[in-house]
C-alpha positions in Angstrom: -35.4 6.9 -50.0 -32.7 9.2 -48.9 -32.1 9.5 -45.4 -32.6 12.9 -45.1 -36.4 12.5 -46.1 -37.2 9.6 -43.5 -40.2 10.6 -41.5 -39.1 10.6 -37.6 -41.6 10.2 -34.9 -39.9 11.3 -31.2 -42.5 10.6 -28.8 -45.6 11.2 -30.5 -44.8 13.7 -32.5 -43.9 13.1 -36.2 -41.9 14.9 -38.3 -42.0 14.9 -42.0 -38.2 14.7 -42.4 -34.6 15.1 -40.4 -34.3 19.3 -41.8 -34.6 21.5 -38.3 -34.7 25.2 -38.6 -32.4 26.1 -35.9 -33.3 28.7 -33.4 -32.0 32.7 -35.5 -32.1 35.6 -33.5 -34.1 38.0 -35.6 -33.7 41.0 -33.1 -37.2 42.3 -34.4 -39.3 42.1 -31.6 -40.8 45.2 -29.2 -41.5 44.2 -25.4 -40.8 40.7 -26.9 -43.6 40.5 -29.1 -43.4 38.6 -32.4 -44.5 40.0 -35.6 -45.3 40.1 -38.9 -41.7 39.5 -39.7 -41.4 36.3 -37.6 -44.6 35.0 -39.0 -43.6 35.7 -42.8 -40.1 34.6 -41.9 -40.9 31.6 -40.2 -44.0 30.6 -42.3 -42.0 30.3 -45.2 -39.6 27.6 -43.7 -42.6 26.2 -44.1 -43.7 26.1 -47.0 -40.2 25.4 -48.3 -40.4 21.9 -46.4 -39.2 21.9 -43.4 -39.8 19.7 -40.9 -38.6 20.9 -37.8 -39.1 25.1 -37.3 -37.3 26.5 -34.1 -38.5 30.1 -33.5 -35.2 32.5 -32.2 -34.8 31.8 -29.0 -37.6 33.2 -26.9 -36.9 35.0 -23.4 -38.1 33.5 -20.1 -38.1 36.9 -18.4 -37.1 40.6 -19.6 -33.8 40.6 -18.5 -32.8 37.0 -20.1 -33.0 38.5 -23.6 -29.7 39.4 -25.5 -31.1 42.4 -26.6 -34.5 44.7 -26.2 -35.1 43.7 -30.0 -35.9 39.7 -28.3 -39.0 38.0 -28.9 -40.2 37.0 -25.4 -42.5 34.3 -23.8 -42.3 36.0 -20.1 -46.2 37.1 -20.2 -49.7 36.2 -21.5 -50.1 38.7 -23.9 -47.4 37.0 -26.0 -49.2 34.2 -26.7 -51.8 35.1 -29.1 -49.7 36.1 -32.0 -47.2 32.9 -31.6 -50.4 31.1 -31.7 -50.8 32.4 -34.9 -47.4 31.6 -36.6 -47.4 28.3 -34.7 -50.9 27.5 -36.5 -49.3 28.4 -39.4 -46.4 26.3 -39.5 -48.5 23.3 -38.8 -50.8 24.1 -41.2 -48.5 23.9 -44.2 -46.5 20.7 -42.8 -44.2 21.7 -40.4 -43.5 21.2 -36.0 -43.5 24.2 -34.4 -41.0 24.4 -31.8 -39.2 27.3 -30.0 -36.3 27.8 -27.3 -36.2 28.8 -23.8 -34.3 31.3 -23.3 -31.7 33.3 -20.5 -28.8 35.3 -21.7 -27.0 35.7 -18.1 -24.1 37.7 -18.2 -24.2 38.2 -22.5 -27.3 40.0 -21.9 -28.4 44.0 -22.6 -26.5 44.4 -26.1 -27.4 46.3 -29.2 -28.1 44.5 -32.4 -25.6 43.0 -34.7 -26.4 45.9 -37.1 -25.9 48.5 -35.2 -22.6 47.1 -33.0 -24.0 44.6 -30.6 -22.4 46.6 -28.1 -23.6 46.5 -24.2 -26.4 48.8 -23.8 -26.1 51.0 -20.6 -29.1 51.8 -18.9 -30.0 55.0 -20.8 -29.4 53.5 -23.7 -32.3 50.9 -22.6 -30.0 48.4 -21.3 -30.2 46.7 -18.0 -28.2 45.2 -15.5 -27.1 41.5 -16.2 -26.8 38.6 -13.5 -24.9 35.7 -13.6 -23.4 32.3 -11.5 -20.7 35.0 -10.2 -19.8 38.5 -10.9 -17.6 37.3 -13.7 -17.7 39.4 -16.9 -18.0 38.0 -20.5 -15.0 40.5 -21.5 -12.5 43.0 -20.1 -14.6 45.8 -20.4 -18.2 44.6 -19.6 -20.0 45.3 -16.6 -19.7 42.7 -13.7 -23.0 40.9 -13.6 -24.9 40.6 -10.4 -24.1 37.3 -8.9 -27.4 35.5 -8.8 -28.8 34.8 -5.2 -30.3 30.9 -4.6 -33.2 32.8 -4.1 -32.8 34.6 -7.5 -31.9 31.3 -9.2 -35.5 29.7 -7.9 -37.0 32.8 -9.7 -35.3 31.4 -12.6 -35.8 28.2 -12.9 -39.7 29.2 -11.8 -39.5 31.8 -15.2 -38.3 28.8 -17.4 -41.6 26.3 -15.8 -43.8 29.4 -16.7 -42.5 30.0 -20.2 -42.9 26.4 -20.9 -46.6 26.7 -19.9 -46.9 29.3 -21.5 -45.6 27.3 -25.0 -47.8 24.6 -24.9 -50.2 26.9 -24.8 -49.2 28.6 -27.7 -49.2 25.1 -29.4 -45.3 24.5 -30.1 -45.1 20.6 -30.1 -41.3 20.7 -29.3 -39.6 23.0 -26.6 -36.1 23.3 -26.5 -33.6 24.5 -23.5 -30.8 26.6 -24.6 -27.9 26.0 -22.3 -25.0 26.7 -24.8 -23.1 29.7 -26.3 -22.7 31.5 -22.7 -25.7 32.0 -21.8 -27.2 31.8 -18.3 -27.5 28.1 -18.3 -23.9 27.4 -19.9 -22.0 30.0 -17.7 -23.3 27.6 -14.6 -21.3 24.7 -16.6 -18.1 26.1 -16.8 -15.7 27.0 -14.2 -14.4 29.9 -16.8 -18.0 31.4 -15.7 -18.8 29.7 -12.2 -17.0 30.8 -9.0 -19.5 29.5 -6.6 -18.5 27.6 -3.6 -22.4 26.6 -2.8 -24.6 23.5 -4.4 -24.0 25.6 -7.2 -20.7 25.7 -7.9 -17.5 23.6 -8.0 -18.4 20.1 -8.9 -20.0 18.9 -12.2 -22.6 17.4 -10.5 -23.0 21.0 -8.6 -22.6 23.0 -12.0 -25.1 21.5 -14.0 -27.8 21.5 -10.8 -29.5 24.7 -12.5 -29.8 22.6 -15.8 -31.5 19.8 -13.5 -33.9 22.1 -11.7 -35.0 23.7 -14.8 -35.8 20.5 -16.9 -37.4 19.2 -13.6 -39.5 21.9 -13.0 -40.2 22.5 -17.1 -41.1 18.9 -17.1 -43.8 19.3 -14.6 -45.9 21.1 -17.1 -44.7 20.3 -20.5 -46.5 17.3 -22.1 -45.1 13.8 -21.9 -46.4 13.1 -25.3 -44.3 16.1 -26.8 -39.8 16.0 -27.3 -38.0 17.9 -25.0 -34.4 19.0 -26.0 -31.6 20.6 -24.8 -29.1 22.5 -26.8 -25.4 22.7 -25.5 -22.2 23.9 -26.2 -20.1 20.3 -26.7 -16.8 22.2 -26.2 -15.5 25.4 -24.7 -13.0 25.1 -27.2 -10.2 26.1 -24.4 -8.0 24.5 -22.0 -9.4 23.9 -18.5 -12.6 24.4 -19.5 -15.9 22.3 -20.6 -15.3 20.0 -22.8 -16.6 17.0 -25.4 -16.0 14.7 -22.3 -18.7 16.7 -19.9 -20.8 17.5 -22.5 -21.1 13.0 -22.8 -21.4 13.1 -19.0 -24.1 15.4 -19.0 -25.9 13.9 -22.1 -26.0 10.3 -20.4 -28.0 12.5 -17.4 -29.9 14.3 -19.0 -31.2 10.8 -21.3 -31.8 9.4 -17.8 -34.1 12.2 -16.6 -36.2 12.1 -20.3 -34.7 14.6 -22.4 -34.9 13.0 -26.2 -32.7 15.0 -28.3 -29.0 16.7 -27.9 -28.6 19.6 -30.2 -25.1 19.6 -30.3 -23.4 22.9 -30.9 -19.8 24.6 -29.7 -18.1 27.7 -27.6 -19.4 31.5 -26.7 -18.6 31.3 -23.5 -14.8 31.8 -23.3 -14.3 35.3 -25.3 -12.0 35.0 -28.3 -11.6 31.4 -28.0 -9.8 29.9 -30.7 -12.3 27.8 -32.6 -11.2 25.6 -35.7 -14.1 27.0 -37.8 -15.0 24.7 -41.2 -17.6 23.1 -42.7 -19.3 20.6 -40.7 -17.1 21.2 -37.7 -19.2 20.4 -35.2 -20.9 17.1 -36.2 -17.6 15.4 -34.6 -19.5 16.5 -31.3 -23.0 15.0 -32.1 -21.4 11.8 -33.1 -18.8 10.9 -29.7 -22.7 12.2 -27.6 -24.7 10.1 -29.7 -22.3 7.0 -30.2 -21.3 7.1 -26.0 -24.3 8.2 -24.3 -27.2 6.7 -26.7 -29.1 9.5 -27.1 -30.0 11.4 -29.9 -28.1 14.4 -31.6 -28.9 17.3 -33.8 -25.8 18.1 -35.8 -24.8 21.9 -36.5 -22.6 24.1 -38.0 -21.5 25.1 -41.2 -23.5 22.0 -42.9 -24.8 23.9 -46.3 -25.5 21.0 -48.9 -28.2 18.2 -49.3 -25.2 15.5 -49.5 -23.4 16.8 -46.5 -26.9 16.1 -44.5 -27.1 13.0 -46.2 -24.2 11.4 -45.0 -24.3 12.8 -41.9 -27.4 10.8 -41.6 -26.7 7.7 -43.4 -23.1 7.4 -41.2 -25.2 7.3 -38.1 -23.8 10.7 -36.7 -26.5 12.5 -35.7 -30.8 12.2 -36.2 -31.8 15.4 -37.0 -29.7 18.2 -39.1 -29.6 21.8 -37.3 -29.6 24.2 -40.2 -29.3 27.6 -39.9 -27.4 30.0 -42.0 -28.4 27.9 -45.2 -32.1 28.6 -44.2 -31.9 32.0 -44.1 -30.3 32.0 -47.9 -32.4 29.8 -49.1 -35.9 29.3 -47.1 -36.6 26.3 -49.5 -34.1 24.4 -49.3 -35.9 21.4 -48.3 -37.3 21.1 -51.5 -34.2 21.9 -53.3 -32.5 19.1 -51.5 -35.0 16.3 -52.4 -34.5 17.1 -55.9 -30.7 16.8 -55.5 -31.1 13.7 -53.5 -33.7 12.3 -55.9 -36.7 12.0 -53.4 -40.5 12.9 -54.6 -41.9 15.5 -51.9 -44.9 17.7 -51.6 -45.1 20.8 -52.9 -47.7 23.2 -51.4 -50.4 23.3 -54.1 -49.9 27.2 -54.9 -46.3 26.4 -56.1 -47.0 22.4 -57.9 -46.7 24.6 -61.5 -43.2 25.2 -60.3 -42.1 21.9 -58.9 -40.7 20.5 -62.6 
């Protein structure tokens, strides 16, 4: 059997094969509520085979979503219709995961449609915070410059969320601490000015990443994966780079994260990145091959043969897909055909299947 079709179990949670919806902002939520939308949109992920569904990344608080348009996880109320889409997803075959969330300083911004530009307050923006009152770009408002008090009301928003997810009954949680967001802009000294236990050395500028596993770990089930998302490379000079980002991944193995879902950059504005296809999965290899644990590759992966290989070369475990997905929800099924591998169709769609 292809590779791409091998069931995986991480902890005790199986999935049906190595395809991983990666987290989408869908910048359709009100007062971070999902929807319709997200349920039709996610639900048919899958039905078209997926094994691994990510919803967007889901805000740990008001002010940690990118835009008012987030879906959120910051109170109780939000539950009930994830529940629903969650149920879903495992009904027809598919993990429900989903992504905890902080924007930091890349926060308050309109939707891509309409500009993404930074939302002032009478616009329905808010102000930002950050490791230090650093802004993303010439132009932005400085972030507030997050108190150690402040930063214990984060890492205690992140613990709730993730209670909050198992009791929605997503089976994988995720930690995004990539593409400048909150989590990231601690990592890099592009971002992080501090001169307290959060700032200056590595060990100091990951310490927010710590806390927050620590403390998500405390409620999150020992029996369910827990991964971390990262940017591998700042993709600039005296920044992060694939070197930390192995560092980091042999810590964060040690304190029980399973998987490394290995992205790049959006922290350092206009950095030049060498965009092409596959471009990233040179970063889930050098984690996976020098630290031991497991990668997601992502970026620009768009065929059933390019997953393949990436699979069958020992790169990566899991393939990240995310623009493909939203061309072409069914691409799971697609890609067993092209790869010559027998998979179940949902019964509704069997007179289609030849």
């Amino acid at each position: 059997m292809a590779k791409l079709f091998e069931p995986l179990k991480i902890r005790d949670v199986e999935f049906r094969n190595r395809i991983v919806v990666s987290p989408m902002c869908e910048y359709s939520s009100i007062d971070g509520f999902a929807s319709d939308w997200h349920l039709v949109h996610l639900g048919s992920r899958a039905v078209g085979g997926a094994g691994l569904i990510f919803t967007e990344a889901i805000a740990v608080s008001p002010e940690g979503r990118i835009s008012p348009s987030d879906l959120g996880i910051w109170k109780d109320e939000h539950i009930d219709f994830l529940k629903r889409i969650v149920t879903f997803l495992h009904d027809h075959g598919a993990v429900a995961g989903t992504q905890l969330a902080h924007a930091g300083r890349k926060a308050s911004v309109d939707a891509p449609w309409r500009g993404g530009k930074e939302l002032s307050i009478e616009e329905g923006g808010w102000g930002t915070v950050a490791p230090s009152s650093v802004p993303f770009k010439h132009g932005d408002r400085h972030p507030h410059e997050l108190t150690r008090e402040e930063i214990k009301k984060v890492v205690s928003d992140f613990k709730d969320a993730a209670t909050r997810a198992f009791k929605c009954g997503f089976k994988v949680l995720e930690i995004h601490a990539a593409h400048g967001y909150l989590i990231n802009e601690f990592f890099s000294p592009h971002s992080n000015l501090r001169t307290d236990e959060y700032g200056g050395s590595f060990e100091n500028r990951i310490r927010v990443l710590s806390e927050i596993i620590e403390a998500v770990q405390s409620v999150w089930p020992k029996e369910n994966p827990l991964f971390v998302r990262i940017s591998a490379t700042e993709w600039n000079e005296n920044a992060w780079n694939i070197d930390d980002s192995v560092k980091l991944a042999k810590i964060l193995m040690e304190k029980g994260v399973d998987l490394i879902d290995c992205s790049s950059g959006g922290n350092v504005y206009k950095a030049k990145i060498e965009l092409g296809p596959m471009y990233q999965v040179p970063f889930a290899e050098k984690i996976k091959k020098e630290s031991g644990i497991m990668t997601g590759a992502v970026g620009l992966i768009t065929t059933a043969q390019e997953c393949e290989d990436i699979l069958q070369s020992g790169k990566a475990d899991m393939i990240f897909l995310a623009r493909q997905m939203l061309r072409d929800p069914y691409f799971p099924l697609h890609a067993a055909k092209e790869l010559g591998v027998d998979v179940k169709w949902p019964d509704q769609y069997l007179r289609a299947k030849q």
